[in-house]
N, C-alpha and C positions, 0 to 999 in steps of 0.2 A: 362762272359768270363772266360774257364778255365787258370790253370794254366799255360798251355803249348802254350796255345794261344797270352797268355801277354806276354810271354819271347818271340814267334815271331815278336809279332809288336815293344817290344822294340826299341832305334832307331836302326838303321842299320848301325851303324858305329861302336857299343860297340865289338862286337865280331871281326871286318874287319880292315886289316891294313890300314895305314893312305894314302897307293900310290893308293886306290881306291878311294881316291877323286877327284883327276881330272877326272875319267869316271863318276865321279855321275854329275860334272860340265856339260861334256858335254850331258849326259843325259838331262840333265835341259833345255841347250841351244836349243836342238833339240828339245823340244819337242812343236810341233807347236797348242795344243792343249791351251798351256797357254800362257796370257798376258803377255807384260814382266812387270809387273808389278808384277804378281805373280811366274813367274821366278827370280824377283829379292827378291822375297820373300824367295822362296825353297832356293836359293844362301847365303842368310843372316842364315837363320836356316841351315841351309848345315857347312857355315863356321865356326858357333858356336862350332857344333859337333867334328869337325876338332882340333878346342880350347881344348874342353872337353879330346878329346884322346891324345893330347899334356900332358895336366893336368894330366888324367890318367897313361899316362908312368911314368909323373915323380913323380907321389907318389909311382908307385911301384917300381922304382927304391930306391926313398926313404926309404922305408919301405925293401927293401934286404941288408937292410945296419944295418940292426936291426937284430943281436944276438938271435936266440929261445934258450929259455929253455926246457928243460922236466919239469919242474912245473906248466907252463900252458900253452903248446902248445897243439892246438886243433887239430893236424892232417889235413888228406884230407879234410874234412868237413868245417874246420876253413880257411884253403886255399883259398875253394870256396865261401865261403860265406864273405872273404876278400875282394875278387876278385869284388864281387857283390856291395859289400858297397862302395867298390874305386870306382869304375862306376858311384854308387849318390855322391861322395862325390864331384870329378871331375865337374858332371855336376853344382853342386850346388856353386860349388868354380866359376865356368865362368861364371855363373849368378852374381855373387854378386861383382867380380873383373873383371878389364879389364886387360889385360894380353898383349890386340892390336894383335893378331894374327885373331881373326877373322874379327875384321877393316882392317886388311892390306887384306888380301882375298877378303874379299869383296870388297873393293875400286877397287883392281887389276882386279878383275872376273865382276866386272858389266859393262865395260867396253867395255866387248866381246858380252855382253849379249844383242840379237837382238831382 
């Protein structure tokens, strides 16, 4: 797989604001091809994601609170490749903590789920 390939299948919540998660909810709901079993699947990984961009605002929120220098600022370049690393760092932080934003979603969202 190239490289421009991977950056599209990334998940799909990294680059999207977070009020697109209630259309991926219902996305989910509607779609009568799956179980709810596996609806309630999509729903638990769905609300993880949701966790992760939580996470991720708030390191970069955290991180604009931090002072550059010109002695080692890396420019645009450094920016983006910040930007990229907050994204694993996010995911890897909601794996390893629970935070309970993706439990409270899911307890609330499986409830609808038919």
């Amino acid at each position: 797989m190239d490289v421009g390939a991977a950056a599209s299948v990334k998940s799909e919540y990294s680059r999207q604001n977070p009020e697109a998660f209630g259309d991926k909810i219902a996305r989910i709901d509607g779609d009568k091809n799956l179980s709810r079993e596996e609806k309630l699947k999509k729903l638990k990984e769905s609300a993880k994601d949701f966790e992760s961009i939580f996470v991720n605002n708030l390191l970069k929120v955290m991180r604009s609170t931090i002072q550059k220098t010109n002695l080692i600022s890396g420019g645009n370049a450094e920016n983006i490749y910040q930007g990229m690393l907050d994204e694993e760092y996010s995911k890897i932080i909601v794996k390893r903590s629970d935070f309970g934003f993706a439990k409270q979603i899911y307890e609330q969202y499986s409830k609808t789920i038919k």
